[in-house]
C-alpha positions as CSV (number, residue, x, y, z in Angstrom):
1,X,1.6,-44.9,42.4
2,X,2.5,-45.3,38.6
3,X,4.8,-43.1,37.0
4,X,5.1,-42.6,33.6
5,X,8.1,-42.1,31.7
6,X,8.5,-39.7,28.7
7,X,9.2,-41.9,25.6
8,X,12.3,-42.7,23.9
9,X,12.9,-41.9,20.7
10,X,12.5,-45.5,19.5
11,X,8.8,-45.4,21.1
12,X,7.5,-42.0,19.6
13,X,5.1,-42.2,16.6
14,X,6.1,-41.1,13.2
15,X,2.9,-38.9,13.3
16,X,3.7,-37.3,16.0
17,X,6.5,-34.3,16.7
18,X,9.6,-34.7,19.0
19,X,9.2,-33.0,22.7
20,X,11.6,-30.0,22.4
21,X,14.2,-30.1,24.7
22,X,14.7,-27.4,27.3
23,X,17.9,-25.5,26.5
24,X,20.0,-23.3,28.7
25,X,20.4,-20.3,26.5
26,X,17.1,-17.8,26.3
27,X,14.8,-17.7,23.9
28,X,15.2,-15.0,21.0
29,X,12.5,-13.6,19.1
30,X,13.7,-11.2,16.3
31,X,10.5,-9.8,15.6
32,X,10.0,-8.6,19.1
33,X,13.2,-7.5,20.0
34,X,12.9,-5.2,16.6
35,X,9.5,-3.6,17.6
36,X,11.1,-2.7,21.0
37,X,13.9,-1.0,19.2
38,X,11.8,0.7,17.0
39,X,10.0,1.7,19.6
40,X,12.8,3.0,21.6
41,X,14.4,4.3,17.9
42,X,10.7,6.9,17.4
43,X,11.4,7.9,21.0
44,X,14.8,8.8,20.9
45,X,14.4,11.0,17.7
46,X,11.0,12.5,19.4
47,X,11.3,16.2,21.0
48,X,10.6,14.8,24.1
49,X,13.5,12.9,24.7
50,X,15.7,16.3,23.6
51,X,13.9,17.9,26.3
52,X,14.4,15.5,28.8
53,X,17.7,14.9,28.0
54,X,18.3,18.6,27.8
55,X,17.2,18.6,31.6
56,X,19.0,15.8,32.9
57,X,22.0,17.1,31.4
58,X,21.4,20.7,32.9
59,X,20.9,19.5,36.2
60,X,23.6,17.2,36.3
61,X,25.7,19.9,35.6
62,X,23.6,22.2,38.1
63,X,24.5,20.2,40.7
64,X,27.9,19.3,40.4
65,X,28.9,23.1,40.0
66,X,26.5,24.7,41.8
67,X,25.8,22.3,44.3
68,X,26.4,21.5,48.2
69,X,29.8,20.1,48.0
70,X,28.3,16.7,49.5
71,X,26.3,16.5,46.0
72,X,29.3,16.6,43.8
73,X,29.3,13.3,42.6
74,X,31.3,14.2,39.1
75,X,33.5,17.5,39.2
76,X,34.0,19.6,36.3
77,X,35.4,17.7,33.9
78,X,32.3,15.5,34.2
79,X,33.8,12.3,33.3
80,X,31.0,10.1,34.8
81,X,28.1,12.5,32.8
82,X,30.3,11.6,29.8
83,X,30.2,8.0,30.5
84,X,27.0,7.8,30.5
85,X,25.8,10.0,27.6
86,X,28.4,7.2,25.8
87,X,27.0,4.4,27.2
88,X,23.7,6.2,26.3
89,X,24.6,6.6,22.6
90,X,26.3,3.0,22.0
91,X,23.0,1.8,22.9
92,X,21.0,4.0,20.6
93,X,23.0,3.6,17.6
94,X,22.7,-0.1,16.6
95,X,18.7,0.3,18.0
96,X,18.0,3.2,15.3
97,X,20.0,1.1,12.4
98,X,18.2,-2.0,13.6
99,X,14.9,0.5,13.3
100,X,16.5,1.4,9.6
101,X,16.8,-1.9,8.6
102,X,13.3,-2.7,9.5
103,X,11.7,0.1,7.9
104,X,13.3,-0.7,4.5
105,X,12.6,-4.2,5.1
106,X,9.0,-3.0,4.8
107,X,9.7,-0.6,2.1
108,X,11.4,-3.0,0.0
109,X,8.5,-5.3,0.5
110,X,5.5,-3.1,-0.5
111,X,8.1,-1.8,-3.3
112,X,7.4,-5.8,-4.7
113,X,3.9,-5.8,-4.0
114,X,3.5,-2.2,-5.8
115,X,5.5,-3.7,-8.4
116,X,3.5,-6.8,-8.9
117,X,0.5,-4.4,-8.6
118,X,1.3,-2.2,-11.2
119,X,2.6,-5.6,-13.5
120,X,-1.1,-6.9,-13.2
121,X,-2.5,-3.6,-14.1
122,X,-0.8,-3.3,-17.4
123,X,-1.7,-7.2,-17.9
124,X,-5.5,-6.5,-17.5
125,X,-5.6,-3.0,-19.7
126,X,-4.0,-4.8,-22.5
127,X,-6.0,-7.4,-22.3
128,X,-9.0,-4.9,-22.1
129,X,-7.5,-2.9,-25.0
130,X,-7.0,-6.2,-27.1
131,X,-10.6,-6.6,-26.6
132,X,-12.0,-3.1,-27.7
133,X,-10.4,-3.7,-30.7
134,X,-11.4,-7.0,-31.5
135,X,-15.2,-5.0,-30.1
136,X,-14.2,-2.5,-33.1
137,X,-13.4,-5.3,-35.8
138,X,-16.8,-6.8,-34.9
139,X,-18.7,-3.6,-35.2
140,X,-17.1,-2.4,-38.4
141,X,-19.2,-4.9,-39.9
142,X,-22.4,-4.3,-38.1
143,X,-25.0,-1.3,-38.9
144,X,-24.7,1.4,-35.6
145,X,-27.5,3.8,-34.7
146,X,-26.3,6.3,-36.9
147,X,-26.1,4.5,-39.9
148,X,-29.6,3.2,-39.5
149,X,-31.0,6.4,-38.6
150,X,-29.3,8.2,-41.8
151,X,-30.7,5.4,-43.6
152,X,-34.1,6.0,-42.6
153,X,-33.7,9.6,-43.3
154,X,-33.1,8.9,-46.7
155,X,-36.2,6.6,-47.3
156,X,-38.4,9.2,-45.6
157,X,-36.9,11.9,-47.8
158,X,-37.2,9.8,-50.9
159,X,-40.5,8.6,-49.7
160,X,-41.8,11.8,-49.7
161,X,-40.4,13.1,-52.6
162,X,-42.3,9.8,-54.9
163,X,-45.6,11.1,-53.0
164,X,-44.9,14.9,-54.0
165,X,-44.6,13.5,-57.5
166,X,-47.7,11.4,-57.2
167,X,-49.7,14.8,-56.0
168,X,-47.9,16.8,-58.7
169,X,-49.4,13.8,-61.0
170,X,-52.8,14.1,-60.0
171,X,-53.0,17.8,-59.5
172,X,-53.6,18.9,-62.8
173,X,-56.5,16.6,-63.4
174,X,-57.8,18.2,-59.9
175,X,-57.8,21.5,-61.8
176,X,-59.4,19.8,-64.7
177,X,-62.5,19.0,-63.0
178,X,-62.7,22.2,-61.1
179,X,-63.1,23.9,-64.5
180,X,-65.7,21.8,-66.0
181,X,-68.2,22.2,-62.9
């Protein structure tokens, strides 16, 4: 039966990546660990864990008060209940601010991209604007509708005005003729 042995480093390839080593401590990913806690941060500030809480606190205190004596776990001063609703909040601080810290991580970033946004906007409308202008430099020395048609108006009009005259001209020979018959 052959065995074979893992490499040394003098034997791996250039090309190829070293074989991580296995290492005692656990593995941490940031990424998850901060979706848990915002997880646990949207539930903690929810109605439902006020309820919840509200009941556990109520009966806790039900119990120990009004309770069979063997039920008393924590008498009146309620040290234990305390413990734990401190225990309880030393764990849900740092989660929400981790949550907070997150959250304007994300702010911050679409903040930059609305920025960038917003910087090629202006870029592309005074590029457009730049170029209706240059548009209205170019036209200025172009004829537009309007010109044309007001133009055209005008040779009609005059058009019709020579031919008026030419009928005025050869109206009174008209009237000549009409006598002589």
């Amino acid at each position: 039966m052959i065995v074979a042995s893992r490499p040394t480093r003098r034997e791996t390839r250039l090309d190829q990546p070293y074989e991580r080593s296995r290492s005692m401590r656990g593995s941490y990913d940031p990424e998850r660990f901060g979706h848990i806690s915002e997880k646990v941060a949207r539930y903690i500030g929810s109605w439902a864990f006020i309820a919840w809480m509200t009941v556990v606190v109520s009966a806790w205190v039900l119990i120990n008060t009004v309770g069979p004596e063997a039920w008393h776990v924590d008498p009146f001063p309620f040290i234990f209940l305390t413990l734990l609703l401190s225990l309880q909040a030393s764990y849900a601080a740092p989660l929400i601010l981790l949550a907070q810290n997150r959250q304007s991580d994300r702010d911050r970033v679409q903040y930059q991209e609305d920025r960038l946004r917003t910087e090629r906007l202006l870029a592309d409308s005074d590029y457009l604007a730049r170029e209706i202008a240059a548009l209205r430099l170019a036209l200025g020395e172009v004829a537009t509708r309007d010109y044309i048609r007001g133009e055209l108006r005008d040779m009609v009009s005059d058009l019709r005005e020579h031919i008026d005259s030419l009928n005025l001209d050869d109206e009174p020979d008209a009237r000549d003729h009409t006598h002589d018959q």
